[in-house]
DSSP file (Angstrom, degrees, kcal/mol; ACC not computed):
  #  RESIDUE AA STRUCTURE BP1 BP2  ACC     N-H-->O    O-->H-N    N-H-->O    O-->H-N    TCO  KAPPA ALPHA  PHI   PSI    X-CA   Y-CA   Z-CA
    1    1 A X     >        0   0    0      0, 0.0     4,-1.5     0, 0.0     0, 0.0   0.000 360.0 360.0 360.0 -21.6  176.9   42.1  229.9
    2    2 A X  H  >  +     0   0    0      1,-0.2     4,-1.0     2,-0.2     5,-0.2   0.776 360.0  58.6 -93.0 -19.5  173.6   43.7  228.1
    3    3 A X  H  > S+     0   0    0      2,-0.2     4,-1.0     3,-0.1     5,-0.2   0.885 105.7  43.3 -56.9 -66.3  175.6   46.3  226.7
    4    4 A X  H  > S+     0   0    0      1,-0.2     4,-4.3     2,-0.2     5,-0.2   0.932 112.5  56.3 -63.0 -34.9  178.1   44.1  224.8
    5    5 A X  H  X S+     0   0    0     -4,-1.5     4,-2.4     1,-0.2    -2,-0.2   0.948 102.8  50.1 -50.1 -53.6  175.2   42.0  223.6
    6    6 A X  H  X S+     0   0    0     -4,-1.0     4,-1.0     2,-0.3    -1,-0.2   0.616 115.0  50.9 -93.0 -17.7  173.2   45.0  221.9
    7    7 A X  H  X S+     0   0    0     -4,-1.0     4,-2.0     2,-0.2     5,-0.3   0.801 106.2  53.9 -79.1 -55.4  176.9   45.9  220.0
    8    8 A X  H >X S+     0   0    0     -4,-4.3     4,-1.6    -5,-0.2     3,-0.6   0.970 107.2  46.0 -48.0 -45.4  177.1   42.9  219.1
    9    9 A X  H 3< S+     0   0    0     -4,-2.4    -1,-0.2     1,-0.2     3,-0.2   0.872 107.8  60.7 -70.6 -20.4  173.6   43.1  217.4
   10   10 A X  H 3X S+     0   0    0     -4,-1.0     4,-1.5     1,-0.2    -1,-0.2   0.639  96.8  61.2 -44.2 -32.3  174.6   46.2  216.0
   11   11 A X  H << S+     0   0    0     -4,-2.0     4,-0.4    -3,-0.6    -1,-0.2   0.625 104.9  43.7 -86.5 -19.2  177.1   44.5  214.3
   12   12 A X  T  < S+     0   0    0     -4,-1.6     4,-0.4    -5,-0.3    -1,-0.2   0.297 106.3  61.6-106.3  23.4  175.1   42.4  212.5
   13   13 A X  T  4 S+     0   0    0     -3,-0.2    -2,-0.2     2,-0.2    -3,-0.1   0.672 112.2  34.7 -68.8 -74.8  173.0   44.8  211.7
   14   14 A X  S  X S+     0   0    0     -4,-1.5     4,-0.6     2,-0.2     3,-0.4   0.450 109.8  62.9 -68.3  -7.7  175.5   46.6  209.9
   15   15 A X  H >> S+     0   0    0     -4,-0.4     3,-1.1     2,-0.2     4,-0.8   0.965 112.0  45.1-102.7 -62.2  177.2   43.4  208.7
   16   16 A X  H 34 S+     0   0    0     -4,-0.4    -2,-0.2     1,-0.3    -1,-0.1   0.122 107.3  54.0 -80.0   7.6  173.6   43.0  206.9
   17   17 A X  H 3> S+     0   0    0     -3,-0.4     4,-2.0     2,-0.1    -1,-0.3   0.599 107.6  48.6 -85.7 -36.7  173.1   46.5  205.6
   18   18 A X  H XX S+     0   0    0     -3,-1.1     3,-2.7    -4,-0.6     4,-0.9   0.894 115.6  50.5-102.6 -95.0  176.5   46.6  203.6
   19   19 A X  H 3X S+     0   0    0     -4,-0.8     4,-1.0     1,-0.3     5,-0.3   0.490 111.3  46.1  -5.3 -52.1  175.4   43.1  202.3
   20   20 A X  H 3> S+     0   0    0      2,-0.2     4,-2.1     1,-0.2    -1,-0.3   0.850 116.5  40.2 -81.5 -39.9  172.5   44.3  201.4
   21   21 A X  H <X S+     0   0    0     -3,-2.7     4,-0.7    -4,-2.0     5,-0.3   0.992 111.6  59.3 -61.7 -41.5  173.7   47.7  199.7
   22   22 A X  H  X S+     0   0    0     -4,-0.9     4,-0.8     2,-0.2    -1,-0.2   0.707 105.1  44.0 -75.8 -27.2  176.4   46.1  198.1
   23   23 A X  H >X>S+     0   0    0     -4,-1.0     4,-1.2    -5,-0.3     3,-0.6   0.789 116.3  50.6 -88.2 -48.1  174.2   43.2  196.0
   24   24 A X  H 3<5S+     0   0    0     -4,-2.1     4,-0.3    -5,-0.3    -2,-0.2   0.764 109.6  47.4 -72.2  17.5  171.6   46.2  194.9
   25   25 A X  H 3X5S+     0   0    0     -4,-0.7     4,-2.3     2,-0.1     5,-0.3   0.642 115.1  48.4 -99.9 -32.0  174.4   48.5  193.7
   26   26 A X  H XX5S+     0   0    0     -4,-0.8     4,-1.9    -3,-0.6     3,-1.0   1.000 108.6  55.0 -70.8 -64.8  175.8   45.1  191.8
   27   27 A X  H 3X5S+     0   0    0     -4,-1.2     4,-2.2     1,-0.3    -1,-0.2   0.883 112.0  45.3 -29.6 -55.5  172.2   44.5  190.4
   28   28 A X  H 3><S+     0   0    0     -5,-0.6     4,-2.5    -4,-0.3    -1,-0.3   0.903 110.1  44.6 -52.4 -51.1  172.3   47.9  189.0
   29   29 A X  H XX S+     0   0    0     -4,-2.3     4,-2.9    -3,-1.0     3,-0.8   0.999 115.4  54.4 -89.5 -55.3  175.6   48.4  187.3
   30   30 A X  H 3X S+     0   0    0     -4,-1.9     4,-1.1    -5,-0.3    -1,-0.3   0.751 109.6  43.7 -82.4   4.1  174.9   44.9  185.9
   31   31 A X  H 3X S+     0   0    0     -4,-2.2     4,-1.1    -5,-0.3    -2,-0.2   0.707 115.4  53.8 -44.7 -48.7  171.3   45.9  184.4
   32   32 A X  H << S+     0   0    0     -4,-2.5    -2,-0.2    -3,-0.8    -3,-0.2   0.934 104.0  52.3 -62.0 -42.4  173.0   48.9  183.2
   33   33 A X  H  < S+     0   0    0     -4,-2.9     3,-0.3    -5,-0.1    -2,-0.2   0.841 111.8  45.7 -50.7 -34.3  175.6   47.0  181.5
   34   34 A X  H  < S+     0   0    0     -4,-1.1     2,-0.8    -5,-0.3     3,-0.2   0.976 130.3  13.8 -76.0 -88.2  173.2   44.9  179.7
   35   35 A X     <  -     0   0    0     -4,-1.1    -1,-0.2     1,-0.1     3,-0.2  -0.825  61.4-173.0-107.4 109.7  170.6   47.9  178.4
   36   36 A X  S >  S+     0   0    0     -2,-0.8     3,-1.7    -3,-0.3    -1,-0.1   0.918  77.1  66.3 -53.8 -49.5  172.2   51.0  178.8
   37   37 A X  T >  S+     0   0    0      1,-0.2     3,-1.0    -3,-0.2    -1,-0.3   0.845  88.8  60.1 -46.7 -33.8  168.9   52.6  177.8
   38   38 A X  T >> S+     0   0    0      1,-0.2     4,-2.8    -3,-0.2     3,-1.7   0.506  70.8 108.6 -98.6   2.9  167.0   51.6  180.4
   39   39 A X  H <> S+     0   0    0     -3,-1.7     4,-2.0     1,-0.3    -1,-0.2   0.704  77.2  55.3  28.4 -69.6  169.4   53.5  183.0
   40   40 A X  H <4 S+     0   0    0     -3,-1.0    -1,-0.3     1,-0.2     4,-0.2   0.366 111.7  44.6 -89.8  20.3  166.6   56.4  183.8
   41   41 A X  H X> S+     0   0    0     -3,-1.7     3,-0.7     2,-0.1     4,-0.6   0.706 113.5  47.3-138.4 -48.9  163.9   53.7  184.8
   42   42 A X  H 3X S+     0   0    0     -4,-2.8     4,-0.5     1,-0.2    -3,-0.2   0.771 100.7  71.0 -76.3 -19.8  166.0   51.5  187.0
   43   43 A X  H 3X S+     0   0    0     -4,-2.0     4,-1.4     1,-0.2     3,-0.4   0.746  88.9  54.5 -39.9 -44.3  167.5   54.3  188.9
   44   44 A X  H <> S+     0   0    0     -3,-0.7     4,-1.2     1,-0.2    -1,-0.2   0.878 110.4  44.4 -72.8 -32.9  164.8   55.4  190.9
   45   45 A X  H  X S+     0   0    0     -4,-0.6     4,-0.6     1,-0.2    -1,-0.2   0.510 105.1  66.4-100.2   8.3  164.1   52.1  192.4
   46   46 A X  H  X S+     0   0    0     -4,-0.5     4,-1.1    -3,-0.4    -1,-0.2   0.821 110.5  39.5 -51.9 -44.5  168.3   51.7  192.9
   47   47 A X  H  < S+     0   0    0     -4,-1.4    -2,-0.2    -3,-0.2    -3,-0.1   0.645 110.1  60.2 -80.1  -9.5  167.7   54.7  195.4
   48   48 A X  H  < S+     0   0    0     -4,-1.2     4,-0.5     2,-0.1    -1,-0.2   0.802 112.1  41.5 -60.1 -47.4  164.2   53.0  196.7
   49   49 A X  H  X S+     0   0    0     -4,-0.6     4,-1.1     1,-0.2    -2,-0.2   0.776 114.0  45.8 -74.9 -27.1  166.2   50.0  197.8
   50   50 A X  H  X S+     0   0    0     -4,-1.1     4,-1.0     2,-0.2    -1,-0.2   0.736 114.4  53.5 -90.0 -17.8  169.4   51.6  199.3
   51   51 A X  H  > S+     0   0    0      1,-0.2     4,-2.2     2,-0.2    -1,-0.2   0.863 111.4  45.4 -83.7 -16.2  167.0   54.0  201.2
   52   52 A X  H  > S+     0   0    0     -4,-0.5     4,-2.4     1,-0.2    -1,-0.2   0.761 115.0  44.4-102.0 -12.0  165.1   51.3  202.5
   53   53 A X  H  < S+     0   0    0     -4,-1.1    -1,-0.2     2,-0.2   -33,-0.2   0.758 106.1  58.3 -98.3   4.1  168.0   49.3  203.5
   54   54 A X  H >X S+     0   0    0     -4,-1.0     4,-1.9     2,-0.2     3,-0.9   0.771 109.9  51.2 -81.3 -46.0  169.9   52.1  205.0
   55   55 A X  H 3X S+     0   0    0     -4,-2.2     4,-0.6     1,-0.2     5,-0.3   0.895 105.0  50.0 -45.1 -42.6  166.7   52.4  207.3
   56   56 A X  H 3X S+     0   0    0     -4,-2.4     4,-0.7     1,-0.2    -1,-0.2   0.737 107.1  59.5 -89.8   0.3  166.5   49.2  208.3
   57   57 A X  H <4 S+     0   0    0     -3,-0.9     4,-0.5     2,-0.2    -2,-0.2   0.927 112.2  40.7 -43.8 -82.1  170.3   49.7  209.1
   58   58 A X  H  < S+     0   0    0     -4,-1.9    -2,-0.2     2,-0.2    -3,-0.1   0.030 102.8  57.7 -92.5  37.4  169.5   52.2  211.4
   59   59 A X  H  X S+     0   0    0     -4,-0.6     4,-1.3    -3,-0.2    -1,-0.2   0.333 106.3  61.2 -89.7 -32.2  166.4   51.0  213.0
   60   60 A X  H  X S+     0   0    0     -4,-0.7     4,-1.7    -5,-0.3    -2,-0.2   0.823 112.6  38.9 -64.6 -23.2  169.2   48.0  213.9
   61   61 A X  H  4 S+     0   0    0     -4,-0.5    -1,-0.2     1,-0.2    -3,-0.2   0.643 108.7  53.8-125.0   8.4  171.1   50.7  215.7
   62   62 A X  H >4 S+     0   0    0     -3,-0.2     3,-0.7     2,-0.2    -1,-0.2   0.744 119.4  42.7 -55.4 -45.8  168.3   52.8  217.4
   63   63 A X  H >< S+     0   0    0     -4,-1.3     3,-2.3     1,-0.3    -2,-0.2   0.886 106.2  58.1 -62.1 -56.5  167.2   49.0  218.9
   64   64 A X  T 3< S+     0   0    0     -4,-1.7    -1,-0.3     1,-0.3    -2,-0.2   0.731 108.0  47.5 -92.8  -0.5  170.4   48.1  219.6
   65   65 A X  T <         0   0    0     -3,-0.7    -1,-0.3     1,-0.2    -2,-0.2   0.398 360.0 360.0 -95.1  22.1  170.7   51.5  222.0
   66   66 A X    <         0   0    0     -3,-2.3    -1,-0.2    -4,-0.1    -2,-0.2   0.645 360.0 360.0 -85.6 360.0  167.7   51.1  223.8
């Protein structure tokens, strides 16, 4: 039984990483759409956010095999 539980949190783990990636890549493109120029200054903190929410992604699935 503890097994399926800790897949299950795994799965909403990941259910809340792809949420999460999926609004800051939508933020972006629409930021770019609106001032194109500013492109080289919002990029780096597109890849700040995705790194950090890919982490916390897989800190959910390091927990959920302990």
């Amino acid at each position: 039984m503890e097994g399926s539980l800790s897949v299950i949190g795994y799965g909403l783990a990941a259910i809340g990483g792809g949420i999460g990636v999926g609004l800051i890549f939508a933020a972006y493109m629409q930021a770019v759409a609106r001032q194109p120029e500013s492109q080289r200054v919002i990029q780096p903190m597109l890849f700040m956010g995705f790194a950090v929410v890919e982490a916390l992604a897989i800190l959910g699935f390091v927990l959920a095999l302990l």
